[in-house]
N, CA, C and O atoms as CSV, one atom per row, in Angstrom:
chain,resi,resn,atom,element,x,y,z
A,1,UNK,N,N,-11.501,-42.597,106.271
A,1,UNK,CA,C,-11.510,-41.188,105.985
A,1,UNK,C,C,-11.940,-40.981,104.522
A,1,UNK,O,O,-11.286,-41.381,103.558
A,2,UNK,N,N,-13.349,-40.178,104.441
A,2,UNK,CA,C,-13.335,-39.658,102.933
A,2,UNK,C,C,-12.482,-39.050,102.189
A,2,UNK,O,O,-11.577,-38.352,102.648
A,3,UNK,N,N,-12.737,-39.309,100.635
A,3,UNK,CA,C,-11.934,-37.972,99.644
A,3,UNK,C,C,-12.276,-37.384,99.288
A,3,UNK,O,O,-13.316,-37.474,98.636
A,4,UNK,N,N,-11.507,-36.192,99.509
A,4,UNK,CA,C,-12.021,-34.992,99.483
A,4,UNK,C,C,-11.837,-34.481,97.900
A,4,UNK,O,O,-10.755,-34.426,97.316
A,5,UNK,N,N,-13.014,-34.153,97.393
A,5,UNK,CA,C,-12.717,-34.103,95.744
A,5,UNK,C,C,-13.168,-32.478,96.041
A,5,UNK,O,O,-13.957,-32.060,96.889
A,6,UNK,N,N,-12.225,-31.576,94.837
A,6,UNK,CA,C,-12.569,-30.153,95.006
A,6,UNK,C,C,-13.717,-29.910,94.007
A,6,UNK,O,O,-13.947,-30.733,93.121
A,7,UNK,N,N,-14.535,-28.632,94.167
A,7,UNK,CA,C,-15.972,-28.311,93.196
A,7,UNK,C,C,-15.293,-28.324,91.614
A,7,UNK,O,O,-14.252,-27.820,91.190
A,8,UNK,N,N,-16.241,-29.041,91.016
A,8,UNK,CA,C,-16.020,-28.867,89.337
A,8,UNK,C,C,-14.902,-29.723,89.130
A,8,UNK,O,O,-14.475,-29.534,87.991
A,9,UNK,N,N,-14.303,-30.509,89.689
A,9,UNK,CA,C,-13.094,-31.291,89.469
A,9,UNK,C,C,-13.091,-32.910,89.460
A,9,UNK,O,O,-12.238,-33.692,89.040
A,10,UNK,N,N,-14.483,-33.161,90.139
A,10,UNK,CA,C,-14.741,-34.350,90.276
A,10,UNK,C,C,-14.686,-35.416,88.955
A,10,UNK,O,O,-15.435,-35.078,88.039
A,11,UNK,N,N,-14.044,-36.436,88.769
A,11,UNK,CA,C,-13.650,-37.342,87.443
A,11,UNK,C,C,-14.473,-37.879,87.446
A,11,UNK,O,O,-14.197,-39.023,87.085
A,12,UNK,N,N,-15.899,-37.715,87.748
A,12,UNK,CA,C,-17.814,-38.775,87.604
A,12,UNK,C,C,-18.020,-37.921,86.866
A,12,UNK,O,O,-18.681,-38.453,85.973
A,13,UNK,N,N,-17.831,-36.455,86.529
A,13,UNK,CA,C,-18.811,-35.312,86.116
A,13,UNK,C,C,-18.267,-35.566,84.529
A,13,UNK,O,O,-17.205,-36.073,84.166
A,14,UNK,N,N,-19.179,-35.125,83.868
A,14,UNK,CA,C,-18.856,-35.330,82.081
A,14,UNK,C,C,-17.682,-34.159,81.647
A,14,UNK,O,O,-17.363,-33.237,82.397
A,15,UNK,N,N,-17.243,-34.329,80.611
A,15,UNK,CA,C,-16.231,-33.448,80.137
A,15,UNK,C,C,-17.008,-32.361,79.790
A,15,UNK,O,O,-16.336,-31.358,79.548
A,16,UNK,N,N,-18.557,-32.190,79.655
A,16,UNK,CA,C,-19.147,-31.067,78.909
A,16,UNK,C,C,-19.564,-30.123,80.332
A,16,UNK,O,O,-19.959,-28.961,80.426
A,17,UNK,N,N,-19.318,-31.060,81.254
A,17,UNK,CA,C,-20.034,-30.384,82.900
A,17,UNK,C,C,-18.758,-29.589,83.198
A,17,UNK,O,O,-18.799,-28.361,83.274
A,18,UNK,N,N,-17.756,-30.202,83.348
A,18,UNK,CA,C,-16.445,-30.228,83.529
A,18,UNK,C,C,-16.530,-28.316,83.215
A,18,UNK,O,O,-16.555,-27.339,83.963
A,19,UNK,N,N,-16.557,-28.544,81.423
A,19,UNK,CA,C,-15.712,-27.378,80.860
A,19,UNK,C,C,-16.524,-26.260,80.977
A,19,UNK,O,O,-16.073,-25.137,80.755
A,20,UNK,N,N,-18.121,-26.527,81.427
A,20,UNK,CA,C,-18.873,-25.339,81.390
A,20,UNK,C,C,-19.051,-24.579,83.022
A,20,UNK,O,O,-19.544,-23.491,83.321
A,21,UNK,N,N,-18.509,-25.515,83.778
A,21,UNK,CA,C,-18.187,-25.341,85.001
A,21,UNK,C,C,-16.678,-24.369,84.998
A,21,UNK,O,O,-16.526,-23.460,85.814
A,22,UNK,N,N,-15.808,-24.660,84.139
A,22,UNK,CA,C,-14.968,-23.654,83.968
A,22,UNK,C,C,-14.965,-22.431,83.354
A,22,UNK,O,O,-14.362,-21.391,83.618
A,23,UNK,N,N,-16.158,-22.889,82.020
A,23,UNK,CA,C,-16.341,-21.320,81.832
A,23,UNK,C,C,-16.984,-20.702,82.801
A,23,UNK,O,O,-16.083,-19.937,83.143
A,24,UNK,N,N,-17.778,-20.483,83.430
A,24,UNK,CA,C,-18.397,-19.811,84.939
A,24,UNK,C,C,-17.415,-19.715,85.477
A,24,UNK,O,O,-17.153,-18.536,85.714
A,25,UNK,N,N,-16.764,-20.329,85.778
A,25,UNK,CA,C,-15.544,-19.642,86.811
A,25,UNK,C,C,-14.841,-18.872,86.141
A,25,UNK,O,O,-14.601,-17.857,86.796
A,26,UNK,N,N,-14.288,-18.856,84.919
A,26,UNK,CA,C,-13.442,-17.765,84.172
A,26,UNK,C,C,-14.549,-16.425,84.390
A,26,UNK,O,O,-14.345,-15.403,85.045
A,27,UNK,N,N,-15.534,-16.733,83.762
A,27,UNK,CA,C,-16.478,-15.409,84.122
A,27,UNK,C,C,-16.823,-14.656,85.193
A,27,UNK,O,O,-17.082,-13.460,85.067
A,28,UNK,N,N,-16.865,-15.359,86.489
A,28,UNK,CA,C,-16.865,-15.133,87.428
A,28,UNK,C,C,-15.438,-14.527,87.639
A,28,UNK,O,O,-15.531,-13.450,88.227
A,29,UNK,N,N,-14.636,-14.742,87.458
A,29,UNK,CA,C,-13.178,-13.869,87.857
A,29,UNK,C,C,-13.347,-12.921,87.207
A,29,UNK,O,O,-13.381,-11.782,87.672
A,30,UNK,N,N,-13.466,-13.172,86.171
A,30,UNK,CA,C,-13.202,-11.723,85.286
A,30,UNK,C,C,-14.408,-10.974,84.974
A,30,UNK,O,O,-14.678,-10.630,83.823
A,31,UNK,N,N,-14.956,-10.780,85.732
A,31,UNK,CA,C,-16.633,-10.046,85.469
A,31,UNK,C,C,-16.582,-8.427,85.370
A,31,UNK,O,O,-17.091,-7.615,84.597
A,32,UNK,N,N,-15.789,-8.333,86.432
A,32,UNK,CA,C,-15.427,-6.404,85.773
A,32,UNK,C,C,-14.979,-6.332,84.737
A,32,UNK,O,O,-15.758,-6.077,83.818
A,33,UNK,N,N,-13.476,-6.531,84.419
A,33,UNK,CA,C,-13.271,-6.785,82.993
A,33,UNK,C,C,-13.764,-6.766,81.484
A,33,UNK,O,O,-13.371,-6.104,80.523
A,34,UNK,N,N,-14.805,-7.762,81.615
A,34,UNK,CA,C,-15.792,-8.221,80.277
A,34,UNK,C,C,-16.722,-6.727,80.692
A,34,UNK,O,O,-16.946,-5.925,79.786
A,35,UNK,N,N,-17.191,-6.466,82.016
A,35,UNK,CA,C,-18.026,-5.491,81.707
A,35,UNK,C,C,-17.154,-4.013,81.500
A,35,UNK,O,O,-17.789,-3.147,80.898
A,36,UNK,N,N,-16.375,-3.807,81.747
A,36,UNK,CA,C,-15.405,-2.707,81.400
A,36,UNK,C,C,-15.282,-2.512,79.724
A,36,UNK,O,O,-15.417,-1.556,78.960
A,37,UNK,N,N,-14.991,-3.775,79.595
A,37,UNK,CA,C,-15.089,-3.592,77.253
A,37,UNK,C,C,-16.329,-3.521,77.221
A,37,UNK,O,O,-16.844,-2.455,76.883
A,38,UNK,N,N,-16.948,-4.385,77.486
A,38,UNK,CA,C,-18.583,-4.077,76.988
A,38,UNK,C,C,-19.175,-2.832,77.195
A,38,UNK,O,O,-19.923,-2.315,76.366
A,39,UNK,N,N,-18.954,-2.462,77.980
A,39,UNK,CA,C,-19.151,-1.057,77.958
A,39,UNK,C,C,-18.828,0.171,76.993
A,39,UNK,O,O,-19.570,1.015,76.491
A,40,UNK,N,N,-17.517,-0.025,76.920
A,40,UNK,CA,C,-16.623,0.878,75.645
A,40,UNK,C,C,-16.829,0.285,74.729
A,40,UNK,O,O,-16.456,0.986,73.788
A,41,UNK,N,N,-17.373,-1.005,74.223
A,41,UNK,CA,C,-17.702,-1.001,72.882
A,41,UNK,C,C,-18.915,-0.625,72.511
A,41,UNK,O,O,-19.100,-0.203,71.370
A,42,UNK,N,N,-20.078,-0.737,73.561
A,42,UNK,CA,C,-21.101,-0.107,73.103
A,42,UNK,C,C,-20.920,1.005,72.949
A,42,UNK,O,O,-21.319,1.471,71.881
A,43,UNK,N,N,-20.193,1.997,74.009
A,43,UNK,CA,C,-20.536,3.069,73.736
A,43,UNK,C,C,-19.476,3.700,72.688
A,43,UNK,O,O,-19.510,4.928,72.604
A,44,UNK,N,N,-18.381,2.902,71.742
A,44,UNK,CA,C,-18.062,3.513,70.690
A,44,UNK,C,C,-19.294,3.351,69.700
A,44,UNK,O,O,-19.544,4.275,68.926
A,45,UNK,N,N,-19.966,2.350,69.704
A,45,UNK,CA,C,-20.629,1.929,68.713
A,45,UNK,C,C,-22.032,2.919,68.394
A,45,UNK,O,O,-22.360,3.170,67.234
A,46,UNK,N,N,-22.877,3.488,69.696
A,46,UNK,CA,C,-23.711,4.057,69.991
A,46,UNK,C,C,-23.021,5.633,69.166
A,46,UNK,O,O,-23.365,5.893,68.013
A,47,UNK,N,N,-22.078,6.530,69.915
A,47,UNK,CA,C,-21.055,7.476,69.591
A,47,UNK,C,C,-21.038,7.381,67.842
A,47,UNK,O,O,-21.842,8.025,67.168
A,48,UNK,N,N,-20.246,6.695,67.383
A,48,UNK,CA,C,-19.936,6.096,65.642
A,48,UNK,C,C,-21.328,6.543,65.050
A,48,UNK,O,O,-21.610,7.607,64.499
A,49,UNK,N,N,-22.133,5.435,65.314
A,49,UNK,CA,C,-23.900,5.594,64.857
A,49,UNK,C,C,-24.008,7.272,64.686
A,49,UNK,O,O,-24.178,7.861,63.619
A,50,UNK,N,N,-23.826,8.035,66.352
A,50,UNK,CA,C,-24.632,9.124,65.964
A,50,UNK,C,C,-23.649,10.244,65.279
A,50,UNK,O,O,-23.940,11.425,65.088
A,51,UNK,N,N,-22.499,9.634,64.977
A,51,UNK,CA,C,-21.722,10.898,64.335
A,51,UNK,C,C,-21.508,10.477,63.043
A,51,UNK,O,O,-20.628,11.015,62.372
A,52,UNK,N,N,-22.474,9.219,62.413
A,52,UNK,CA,C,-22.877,9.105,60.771
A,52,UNK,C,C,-23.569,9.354,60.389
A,52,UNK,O,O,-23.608,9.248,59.164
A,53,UNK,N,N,-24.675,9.881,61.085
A,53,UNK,CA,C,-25.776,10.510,60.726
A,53,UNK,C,C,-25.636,11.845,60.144
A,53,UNK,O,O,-25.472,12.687,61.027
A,54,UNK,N,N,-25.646,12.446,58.663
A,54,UNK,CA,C,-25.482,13.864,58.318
A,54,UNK,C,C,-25.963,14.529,59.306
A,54,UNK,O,O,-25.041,14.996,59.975
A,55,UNK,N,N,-27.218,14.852,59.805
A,55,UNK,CA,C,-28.044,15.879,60.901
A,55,UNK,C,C,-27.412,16.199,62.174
A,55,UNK,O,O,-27.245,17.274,62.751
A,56,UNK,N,N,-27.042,14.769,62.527
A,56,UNK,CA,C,-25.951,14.983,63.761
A,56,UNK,C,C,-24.593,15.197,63.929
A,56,UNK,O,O,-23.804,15.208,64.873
A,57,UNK,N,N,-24.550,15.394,62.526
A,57,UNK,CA,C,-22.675,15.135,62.457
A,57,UNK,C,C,-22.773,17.077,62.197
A,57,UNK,O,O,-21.662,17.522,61.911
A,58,UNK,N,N,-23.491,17.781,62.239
A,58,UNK,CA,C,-23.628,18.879,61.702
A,58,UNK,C,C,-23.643,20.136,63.395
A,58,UNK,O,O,-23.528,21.360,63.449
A,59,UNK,N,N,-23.847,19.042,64.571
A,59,UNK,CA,C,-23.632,19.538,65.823
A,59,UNK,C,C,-22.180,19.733,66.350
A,59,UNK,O,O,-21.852,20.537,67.222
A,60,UNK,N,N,-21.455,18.969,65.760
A,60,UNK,CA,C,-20.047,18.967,66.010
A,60,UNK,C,C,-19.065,19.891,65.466
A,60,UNK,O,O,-18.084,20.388,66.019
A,61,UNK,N,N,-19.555,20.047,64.146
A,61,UNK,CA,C,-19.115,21.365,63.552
A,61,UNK,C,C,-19.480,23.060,63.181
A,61,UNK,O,O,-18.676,23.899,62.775
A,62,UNK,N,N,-20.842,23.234,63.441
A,62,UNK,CA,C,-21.231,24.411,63.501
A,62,UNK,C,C,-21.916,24.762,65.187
A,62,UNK,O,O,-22.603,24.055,65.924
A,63,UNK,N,N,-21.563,25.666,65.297
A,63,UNK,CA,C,-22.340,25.830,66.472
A,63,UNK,C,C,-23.768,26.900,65.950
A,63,UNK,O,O,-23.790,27.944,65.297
A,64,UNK,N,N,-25.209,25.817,66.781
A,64,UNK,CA,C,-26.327,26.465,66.484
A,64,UNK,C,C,-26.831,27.690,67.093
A,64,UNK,O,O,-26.927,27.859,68.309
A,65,UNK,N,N,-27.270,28.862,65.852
A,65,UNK,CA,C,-27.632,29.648,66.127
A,65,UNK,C,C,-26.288,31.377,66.854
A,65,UNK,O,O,-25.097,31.295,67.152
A,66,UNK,N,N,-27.015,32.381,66.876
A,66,UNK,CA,C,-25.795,32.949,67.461
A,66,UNK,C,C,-24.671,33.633,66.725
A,66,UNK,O,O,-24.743,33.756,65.502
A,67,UNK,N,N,-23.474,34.152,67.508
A,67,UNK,CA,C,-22.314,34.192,66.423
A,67,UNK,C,C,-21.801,33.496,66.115
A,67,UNK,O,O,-22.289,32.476,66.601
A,68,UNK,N,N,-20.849,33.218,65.428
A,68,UNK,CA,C,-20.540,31.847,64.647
A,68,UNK,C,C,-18.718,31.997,65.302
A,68,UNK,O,O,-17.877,32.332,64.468
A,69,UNK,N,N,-18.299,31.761,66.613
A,69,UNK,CA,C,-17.000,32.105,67.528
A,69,UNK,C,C,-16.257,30.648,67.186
A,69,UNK,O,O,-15.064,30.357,67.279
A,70,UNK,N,N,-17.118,30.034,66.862
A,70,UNK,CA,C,-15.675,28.807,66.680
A,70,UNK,C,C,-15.503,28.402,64.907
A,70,UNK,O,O,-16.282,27.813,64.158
A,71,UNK,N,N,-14.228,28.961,64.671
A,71,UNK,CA,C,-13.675,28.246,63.090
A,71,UNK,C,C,-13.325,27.222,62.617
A,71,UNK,O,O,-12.428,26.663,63.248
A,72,UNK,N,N,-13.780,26.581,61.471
A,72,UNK,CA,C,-14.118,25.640,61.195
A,72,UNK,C,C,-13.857,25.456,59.473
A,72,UNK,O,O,-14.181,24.411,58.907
């Protein structure tokens, strides 16, 4: 009867096969996750950017054109 060795676990495979075989699997589990932050960090980062810009930071506080209904 063969042995049954499980994927990525096999003791022939190198320690560098080994551990990069585990990172893929960590990634693979957690793939929503990583893309859930990645997401919110770009889009603080994108957000941040455009509300340092004097020109754009000037949309948030005056409203263009019109009566001037919101105080500030």
């Amino acid at each position: 009867m063969p042995k049954r060795v499980s994927a990525g676990r096999n003791r022939n495979e190198s320690l560098l096969t080994r551990s990069v075989t585990s990172v893929f699997t960590f990634v693979r589990f957690a793939e929503f996750e990583i893309l859930f932050v990645l997401f919110f960090l770009i889009a603080f980062i994108v957000f941040k950017d455009l509300t340092a810009r004097p020109e754009y930071n000037q949309i948030l506080v005056k409203k263009p054109g019109g009566p001037d209904w919101w105080p500030y």
